[in-house]
C-alpha positions in Angstrom: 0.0 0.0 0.0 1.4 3.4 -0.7 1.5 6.4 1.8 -0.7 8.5 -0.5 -3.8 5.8 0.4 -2.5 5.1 3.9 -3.0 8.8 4.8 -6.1 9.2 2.9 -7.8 6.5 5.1 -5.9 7.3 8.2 -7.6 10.8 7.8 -11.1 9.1 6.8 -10.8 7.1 10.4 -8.9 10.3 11.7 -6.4 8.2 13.2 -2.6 7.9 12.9 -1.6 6.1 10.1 1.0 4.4 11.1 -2.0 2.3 12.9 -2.7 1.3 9.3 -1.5 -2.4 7.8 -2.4 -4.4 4.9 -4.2 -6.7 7.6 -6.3 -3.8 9.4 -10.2 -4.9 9.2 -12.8 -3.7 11.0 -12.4 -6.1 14.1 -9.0 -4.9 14.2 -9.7 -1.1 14.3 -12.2 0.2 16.5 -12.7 3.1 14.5 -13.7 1.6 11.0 -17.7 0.7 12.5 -20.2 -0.8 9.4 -20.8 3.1 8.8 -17.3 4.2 8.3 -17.0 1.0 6.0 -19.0 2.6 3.6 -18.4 6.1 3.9 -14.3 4.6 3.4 -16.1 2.8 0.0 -17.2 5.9 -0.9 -14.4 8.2 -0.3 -11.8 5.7 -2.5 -14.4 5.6 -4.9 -14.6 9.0 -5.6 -10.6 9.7 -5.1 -9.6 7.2 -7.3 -12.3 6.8 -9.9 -13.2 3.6 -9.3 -16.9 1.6 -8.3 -16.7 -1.4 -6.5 -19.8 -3.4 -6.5 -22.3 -4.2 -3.8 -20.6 -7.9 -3.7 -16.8 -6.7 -3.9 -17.6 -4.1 -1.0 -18.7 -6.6 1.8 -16.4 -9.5 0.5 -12.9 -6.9 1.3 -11.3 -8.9 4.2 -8.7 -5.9 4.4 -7.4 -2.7 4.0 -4.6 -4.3 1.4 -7.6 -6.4 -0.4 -9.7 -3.0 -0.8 -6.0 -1.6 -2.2 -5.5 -4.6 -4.7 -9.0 -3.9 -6.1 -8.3 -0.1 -6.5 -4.9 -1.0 -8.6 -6.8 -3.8 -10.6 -9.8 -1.5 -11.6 -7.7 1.2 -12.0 -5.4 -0.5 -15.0 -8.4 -1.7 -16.2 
């Protein structure tokens, strides 16, 4: 993952990135609630001109899976 995401979702969670791995989930971060999930889904939707569909957004089991799927859709 690069910073330039890292930070993005750090400041989405408004928490200190460095708190952010590939294997952060939701259990793992207090902060990243069913709402924030979404509003996250959003955000990196509209930053990197992308849509994930309704399947693809409940089936990320990370932080690094939902990054994989922006660099795939992205070359695509």
């Amino acid at each position: 993952m690069d910073a330039e995401f890292v930070n993005f979702v750090a400041g989405l969670l408004k928490i200190d990135p460095a708190l952010l791995k590939e294997d952060s989930t939701a259990a793992t971060m207090p902060e990243w609630d069913s709402l924030n999930h979404w509003m996250i889904i959003g955000e990196l939707e509209g930053k990197y001109g992308v849509e994930f569909s309704m399947d693809e957004a409940v089936e990320f089991e990370n932080l690094g899976d939902i990054y994989q799927m922006i660099q795939i859709k992205r070359k695509n």
